[in-house]
Structure formats: C-alpha cells, structure tokens
C-alpha positions as CSV (number, residue, x, y, z in Angstrom):
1,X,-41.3,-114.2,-78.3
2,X,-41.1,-112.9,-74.5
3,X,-42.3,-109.4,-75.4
4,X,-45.2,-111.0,-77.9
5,X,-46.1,-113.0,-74.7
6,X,-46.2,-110.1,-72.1
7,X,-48.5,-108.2,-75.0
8,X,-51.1,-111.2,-74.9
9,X,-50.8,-111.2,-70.7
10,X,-51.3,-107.2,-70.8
11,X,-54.6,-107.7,-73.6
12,X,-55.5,-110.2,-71.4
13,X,-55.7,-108.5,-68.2
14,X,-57.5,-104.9,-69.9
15,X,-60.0,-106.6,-71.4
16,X,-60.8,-108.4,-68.1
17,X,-60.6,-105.1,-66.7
18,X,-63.3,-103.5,-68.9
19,X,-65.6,-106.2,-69.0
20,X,-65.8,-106.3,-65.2
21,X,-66.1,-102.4,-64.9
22,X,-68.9,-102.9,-67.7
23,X,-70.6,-105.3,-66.0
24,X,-70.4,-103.1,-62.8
25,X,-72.3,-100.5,-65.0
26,X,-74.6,-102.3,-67.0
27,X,-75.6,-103.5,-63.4
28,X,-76.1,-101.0,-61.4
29,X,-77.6,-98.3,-64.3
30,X,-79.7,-101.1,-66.4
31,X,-80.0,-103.9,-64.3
32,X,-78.7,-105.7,-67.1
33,X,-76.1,-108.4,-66.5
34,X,-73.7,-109.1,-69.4
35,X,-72.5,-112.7,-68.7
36,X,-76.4,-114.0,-68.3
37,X,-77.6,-114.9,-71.6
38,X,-81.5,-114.4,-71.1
39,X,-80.7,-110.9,-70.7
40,X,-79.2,-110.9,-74.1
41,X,-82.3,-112.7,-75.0
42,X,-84.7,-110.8,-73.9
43,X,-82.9,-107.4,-75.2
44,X,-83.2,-109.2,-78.5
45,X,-87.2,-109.7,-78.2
46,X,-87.5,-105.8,-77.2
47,X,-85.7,-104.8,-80.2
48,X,-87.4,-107.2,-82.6
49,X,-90.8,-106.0,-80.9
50,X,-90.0,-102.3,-81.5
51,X,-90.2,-101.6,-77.5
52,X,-88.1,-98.6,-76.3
53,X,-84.9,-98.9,-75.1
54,X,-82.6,-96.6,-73.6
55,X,-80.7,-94.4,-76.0
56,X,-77.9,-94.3,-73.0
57,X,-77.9,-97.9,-72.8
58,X,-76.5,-98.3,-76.5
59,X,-73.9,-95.2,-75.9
60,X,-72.6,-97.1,-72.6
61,X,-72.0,-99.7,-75.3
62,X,-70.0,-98.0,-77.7
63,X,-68.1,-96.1,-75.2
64,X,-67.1,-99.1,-73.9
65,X,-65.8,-100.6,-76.7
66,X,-64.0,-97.2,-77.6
67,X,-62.5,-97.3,-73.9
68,X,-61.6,-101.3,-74.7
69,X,-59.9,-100.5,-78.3
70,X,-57.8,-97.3,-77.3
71,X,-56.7,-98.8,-74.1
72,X,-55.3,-101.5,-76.4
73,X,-54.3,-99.3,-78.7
74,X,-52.1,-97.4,-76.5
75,X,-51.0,-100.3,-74.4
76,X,-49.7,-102.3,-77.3
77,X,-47.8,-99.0,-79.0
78,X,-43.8,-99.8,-78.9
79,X,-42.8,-97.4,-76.3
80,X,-39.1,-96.2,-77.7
81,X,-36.8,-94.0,-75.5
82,X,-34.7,-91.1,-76.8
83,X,-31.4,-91.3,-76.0
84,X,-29.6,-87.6,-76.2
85,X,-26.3,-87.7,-76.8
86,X,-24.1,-84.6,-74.3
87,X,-22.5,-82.5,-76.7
88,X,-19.2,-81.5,-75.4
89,X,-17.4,-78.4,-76.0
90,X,-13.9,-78.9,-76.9
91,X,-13.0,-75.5,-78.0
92,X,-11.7,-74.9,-74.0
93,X,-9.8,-78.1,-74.1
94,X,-7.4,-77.3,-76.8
95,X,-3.7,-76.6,-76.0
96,X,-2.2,-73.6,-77.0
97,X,1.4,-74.5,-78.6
98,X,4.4,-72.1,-77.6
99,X,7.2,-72.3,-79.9
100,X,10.2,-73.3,-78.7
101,X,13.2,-71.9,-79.5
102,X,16.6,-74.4,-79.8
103,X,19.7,-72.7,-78.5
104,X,22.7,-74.4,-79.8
105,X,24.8,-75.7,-77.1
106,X,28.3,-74.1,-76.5
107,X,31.2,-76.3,-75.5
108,X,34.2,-74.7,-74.1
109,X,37.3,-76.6,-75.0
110,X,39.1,-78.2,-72.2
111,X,42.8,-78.0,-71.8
112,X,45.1,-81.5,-71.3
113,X,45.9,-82.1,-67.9
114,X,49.0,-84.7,-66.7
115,X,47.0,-87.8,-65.7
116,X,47.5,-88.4,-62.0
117,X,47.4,-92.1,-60.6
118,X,44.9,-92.1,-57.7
119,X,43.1,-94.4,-55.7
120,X,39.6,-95.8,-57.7
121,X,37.5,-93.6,-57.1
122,X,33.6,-93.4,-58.7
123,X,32.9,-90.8,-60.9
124,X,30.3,-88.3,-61.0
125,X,28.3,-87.8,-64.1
126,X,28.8,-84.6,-64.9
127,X,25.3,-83.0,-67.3
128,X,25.3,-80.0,-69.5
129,X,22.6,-77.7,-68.7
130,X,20.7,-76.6,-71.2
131,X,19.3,-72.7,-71.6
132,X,15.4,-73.0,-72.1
133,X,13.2,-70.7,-74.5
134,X,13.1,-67.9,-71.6
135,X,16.5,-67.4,-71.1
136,X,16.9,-69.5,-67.9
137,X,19.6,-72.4,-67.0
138,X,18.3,-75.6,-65.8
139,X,20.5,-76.8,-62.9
140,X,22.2,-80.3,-63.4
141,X,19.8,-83.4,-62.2
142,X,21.2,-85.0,-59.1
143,X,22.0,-88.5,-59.1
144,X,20.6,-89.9,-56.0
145,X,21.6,-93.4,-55.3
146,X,18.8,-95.6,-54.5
147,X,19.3,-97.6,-51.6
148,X,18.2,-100.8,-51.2
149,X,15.4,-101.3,-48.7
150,X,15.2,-104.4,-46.7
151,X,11.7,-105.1,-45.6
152,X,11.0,-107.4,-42.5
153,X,8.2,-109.7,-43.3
154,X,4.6,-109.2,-42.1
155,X,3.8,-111.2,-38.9
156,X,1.8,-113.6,-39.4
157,X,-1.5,-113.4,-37.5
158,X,-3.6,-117.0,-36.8
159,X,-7.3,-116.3,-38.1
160,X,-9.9,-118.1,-36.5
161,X,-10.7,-121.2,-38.3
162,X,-14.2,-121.2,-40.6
163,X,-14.2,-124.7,-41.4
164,X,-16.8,-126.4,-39.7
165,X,-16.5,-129.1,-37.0
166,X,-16.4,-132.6,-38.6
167,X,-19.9,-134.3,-38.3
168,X,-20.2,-137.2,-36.6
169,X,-21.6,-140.6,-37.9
170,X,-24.3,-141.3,-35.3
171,X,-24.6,-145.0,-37.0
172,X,-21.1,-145.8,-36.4
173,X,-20.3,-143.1,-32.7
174,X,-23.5,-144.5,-31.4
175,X,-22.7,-148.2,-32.6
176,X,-23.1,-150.0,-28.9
177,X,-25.6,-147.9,-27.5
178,X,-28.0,-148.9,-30.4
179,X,-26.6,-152.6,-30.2
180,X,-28.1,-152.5,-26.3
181,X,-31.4,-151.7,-27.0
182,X,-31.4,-154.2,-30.3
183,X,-30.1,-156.9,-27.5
184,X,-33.3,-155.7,-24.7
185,X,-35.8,-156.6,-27.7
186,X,-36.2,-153.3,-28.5
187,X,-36.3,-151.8,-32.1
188,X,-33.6,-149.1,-33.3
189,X,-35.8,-146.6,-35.4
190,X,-32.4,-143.7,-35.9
191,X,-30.4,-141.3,-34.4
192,X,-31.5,-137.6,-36.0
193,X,-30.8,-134.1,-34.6
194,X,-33.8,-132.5,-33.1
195,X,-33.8,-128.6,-32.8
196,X,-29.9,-128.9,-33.5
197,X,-29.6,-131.4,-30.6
198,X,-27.8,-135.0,-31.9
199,X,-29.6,-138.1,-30.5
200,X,-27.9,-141.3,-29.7
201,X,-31.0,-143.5,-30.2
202,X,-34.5,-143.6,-30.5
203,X,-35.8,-147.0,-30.2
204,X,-39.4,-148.2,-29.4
205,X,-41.3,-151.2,-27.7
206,X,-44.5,-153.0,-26.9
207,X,-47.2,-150.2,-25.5
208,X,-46.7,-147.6,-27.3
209,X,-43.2,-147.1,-25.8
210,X,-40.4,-145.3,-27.0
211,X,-36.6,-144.1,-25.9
212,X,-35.1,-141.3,-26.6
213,X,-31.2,-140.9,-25.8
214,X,-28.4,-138.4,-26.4
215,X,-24.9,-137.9,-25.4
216,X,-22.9,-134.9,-23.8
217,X,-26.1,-133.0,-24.4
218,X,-27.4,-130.3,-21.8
219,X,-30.5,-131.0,-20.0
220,X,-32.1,-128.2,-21.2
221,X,-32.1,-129.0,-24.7
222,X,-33.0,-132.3,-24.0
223,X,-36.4,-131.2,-22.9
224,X,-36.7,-129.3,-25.9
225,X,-36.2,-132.2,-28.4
226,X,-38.8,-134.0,-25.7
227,X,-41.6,-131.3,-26.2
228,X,-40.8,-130.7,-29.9
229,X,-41.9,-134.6,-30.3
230,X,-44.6,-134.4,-27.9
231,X,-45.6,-131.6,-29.8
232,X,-45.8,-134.0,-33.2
233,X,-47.4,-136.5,-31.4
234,X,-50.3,-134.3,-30.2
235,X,-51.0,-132.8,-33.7
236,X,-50.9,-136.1,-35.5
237,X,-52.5,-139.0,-32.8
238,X,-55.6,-139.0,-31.2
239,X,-56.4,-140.7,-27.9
240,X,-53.3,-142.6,-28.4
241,X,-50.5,-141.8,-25.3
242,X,-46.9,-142.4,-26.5
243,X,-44.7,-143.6,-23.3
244,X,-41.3,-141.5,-24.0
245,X,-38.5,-142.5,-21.5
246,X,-35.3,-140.0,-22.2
247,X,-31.6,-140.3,-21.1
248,X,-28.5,-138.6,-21.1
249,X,-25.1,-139.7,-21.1
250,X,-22.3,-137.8,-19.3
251,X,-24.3,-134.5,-19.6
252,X,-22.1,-131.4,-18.5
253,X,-25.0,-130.6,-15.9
254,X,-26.1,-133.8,-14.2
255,X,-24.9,-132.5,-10.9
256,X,-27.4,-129.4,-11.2
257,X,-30.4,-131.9,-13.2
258,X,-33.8,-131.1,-11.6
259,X,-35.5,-133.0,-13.9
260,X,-36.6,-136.7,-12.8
261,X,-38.3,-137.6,-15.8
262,X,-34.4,-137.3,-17.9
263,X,-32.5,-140.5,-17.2
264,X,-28.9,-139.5,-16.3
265,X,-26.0,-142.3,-16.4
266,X,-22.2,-141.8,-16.3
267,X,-21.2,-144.3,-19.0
268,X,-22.3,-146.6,-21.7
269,X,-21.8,-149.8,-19.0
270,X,-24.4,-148.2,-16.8
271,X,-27.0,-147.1,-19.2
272,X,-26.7,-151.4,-20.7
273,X,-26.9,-152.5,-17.2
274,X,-30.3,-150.6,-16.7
275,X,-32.0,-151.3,-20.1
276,X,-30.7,-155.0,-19.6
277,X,-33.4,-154.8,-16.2
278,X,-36.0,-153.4,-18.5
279,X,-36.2,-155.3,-21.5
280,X,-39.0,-155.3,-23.8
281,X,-41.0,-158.1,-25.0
282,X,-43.1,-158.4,-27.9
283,X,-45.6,-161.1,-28.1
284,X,-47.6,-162.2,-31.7
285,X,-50.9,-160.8,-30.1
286,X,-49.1,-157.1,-30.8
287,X,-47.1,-157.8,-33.6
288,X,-50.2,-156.3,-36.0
289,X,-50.8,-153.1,-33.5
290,X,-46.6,-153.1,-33.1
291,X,-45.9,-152.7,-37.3
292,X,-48.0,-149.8,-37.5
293,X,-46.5,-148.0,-34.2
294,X,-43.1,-148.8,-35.7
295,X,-44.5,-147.2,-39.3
296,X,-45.9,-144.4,-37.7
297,X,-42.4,-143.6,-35.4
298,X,-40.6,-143.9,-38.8
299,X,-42.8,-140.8,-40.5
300,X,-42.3,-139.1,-37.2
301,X,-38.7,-139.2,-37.4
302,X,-38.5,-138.4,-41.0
303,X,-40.0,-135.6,-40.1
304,X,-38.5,-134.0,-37.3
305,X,-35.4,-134.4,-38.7
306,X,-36.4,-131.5,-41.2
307,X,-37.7,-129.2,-39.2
C-alpha cells in the first residue's frame, strides 16, 4: 500500500512537471495557453475552417505526450538490485593431515623398596612423557600451584549527584506573602518562573497596577523578568500604561543594588508592613474596567510562563 501510494505521489508530480514545461512552450513558441479554454476553442474553429496551422505545433504535442508516457514508464518500472554473492576460495584453507605415528609406551619395572615411616609429606605427580611422531620427548608438565589472590576492594569514589534539585511549591513556599497582598485588597493572579527566574507573587490593583515579587533572586535577573513583561505588554496593549512595582526579598546583592525602581526588604514582616501602607482599593465604578485588566494579566501570565 505505501509503495502504491509513493507511485501515485511520483505520477503526480511528473505530470505536473510536463504540463507546466508544456505550457512554458506552447507559450512562448505559439502563444497558445493550455489551461484557457478559448484557445482550445478557437484552435477548434481553425481546424474546422481548414486554416493553416503549424505542423510544429502538432509535433510539440505528440512529443510531449511521448516525454509524459516514457517518463512514466520508466519512473513506475520496479527498480530490483542484484545482489552478488563473494565466491570464496577454499582450496587454501584446507588442512593438510600428517599422520601420526603411536609409539607404544615402555614401562620399566620397578623394584620393591622397604617402606620407610616419614613425616606427611605431599607427593609430586610424577607424568610419563611421551615420544611424539619426530622422535622427540616431551618434558613432564609442571604443576604449578595456584595461589590464591586476595583483591582489596575498589575505593569507592562519590560521583556528583544528577538528580535535580527538588522544585518548590510556590502556592504553598510563597503561602504568606500572597496572603499579604489578598489582605491589602489586592488580587493574587500566580507565582510563574520568568526567564528561569521563580516569582513569589504577582498580584494586581485598581489603575492598571500590578506587583511583581521574588525571593533570594539577584537583581539582575529581576530586571530581566521586568523587561521580558514589559516587553509583552508593549506588543499586545496600546495606549494603555501598566504600573509595575517589583521587590525582592533577602536578595544576595542588596548591599551592591543600584536600582531604585526594585523594592528591596530583609524579611517577610517588612515587605507586609509596607504593602499594609499601600493598600489598594477597588470601587464598583472600576469593577467593569478591573475584570478585564485581571482577564488580560491572566493571558499574560499563561503566557510567559512558556516562554
């Protein structure tokens, strides 16, 4: 079924191939255009009026179609491969046999001996040797005694862990910071991870005003989650000014932060004691304008959290 398809494709695509080199000709030679259908019209009323046409203009026809049927003809052919099999020569690889020749084996008798009453000793295997085929002795085989090897075991060395650090819950590590900004009459909208940054927060108010928090974040990629969402905001708004306010808290570089528009706080008590001062109040005069703000943030931050 595959191959029948690919056959059908192939057709498919010569066909197309010769009608639009055709047409090309038939064009540029005739000024006759194959896919109008007054042309084919009006070639009909020549012929039936016994007006002269081209003689070439009928062989451009038929070598068309010859070019369309044997460029079918050999595309569609079953293509089969020969497979040669290596003939190998084994004539080199036979063995050549040497008879062996068995030499009986000559015992000389061994004369009684008194028996002597001596200490245990082990005894040493004593092994005939045996003459080969050319005449020569074969020495005895020595029994070597095979000592037992103790092997100290490999020290272990401690391969650097590649299980990835446990992810954190922002919902349930970011609990009370998102509880301070529910309490202030704000409205929690998530916590995702910008540019591989985490956020704390992001909560919004009245105005067109939103928060954006982390914590333990650098200041530096702090701005970039703050210009990656400013970024959004200009490609999808239009003469409509979002008011972003962002914090950090306990970032490693507060000491060396140059950056006044980044909130810095120690601890979770400070940050509630300042948005406590700043709460946010929502009259029923916004609540229309505040729903689709609120909407609008939500796509946002669906968003951004895949990119």
């Amino acid at each position: 079924m595959k191959n029948r398809l690919n056959y059908i494709l192939i057709s498919l695509l010569w066909l197309l191939l010769v009608t639009l080199g055709a047409s090309f000709w038939f064009n540029i030679r005739y000024g006759f255009n194959i896919f109008v259908a007054q042309h084919w019209q009006y070639l009909a009323y020549m012929q039936a009026s016994d007006r002269p046409v081209a003689t070439s203009f009928y062989v451009s026809i038929v070598v068309v179609l010859a070019i369309a049927v044997l460029g079918l003809y050999i595309l569609l052919q079953p293509h089969r491969r020969k497979i040669v099999l290596p003939v190998v020569d084994n004539t080199n690889n036979q063995k050549q046999t040497v008879p062996v020749v068995q030499t009986p084996i000559q015992v000389a008798p061994v004369a009684e001996q008194p028996i002597v009453k001596e200490e245990a000793v082990t005894p040493t295997p004593q092994v005939a040797t045996t003459p080969t085929a050319s005449g020569l002795i074969r020495p005895p085989r020595l029994n070597i005694p095979t000592a037992t090897i103790t092997r100290a075991p490999a020290p272990r060395v401690p391969l650097s862990s590649t299980t990835p650090a446990a992810k954190i819950d922002p919902e349930t590590e970011y609990a009370d910071i998102h509880e301070i900004f529910t309490s202030a009459g704000f409205v929690y909208k998530g916590s995702p991870r910008i540019k591989n940054m985490q956020t704390s927060v992001i909560a919004i108010g009245t105005d067109e005003v939103l928060w954006l928090g982390a914590t333990g974040v650098k200041t530096s990629d702090m701005k970039v989650a703050i210009d990656t969402m400013r970024g959004v905001f200009m490609d999808t708004l239009e003469d409509i000014e979002i008011n972003m306010n962002a914090f950090i808290i306990g970032a490693p570089d507060a000491s060396e932060n140059s950056e006044p528009s980044i909130l810095q706080f120690a601890t979770v008590d400070e940050l509630r004691t300042y948005i406590m001062a700043h709460p946010n109040t929502l009259s029923d005069d916004d609540a229309e304008n505040f729903d689709a703000y609120s909407a609008y943030i939500g796509t946002v931050i669906d968003y951004i959290g895949k990119i």
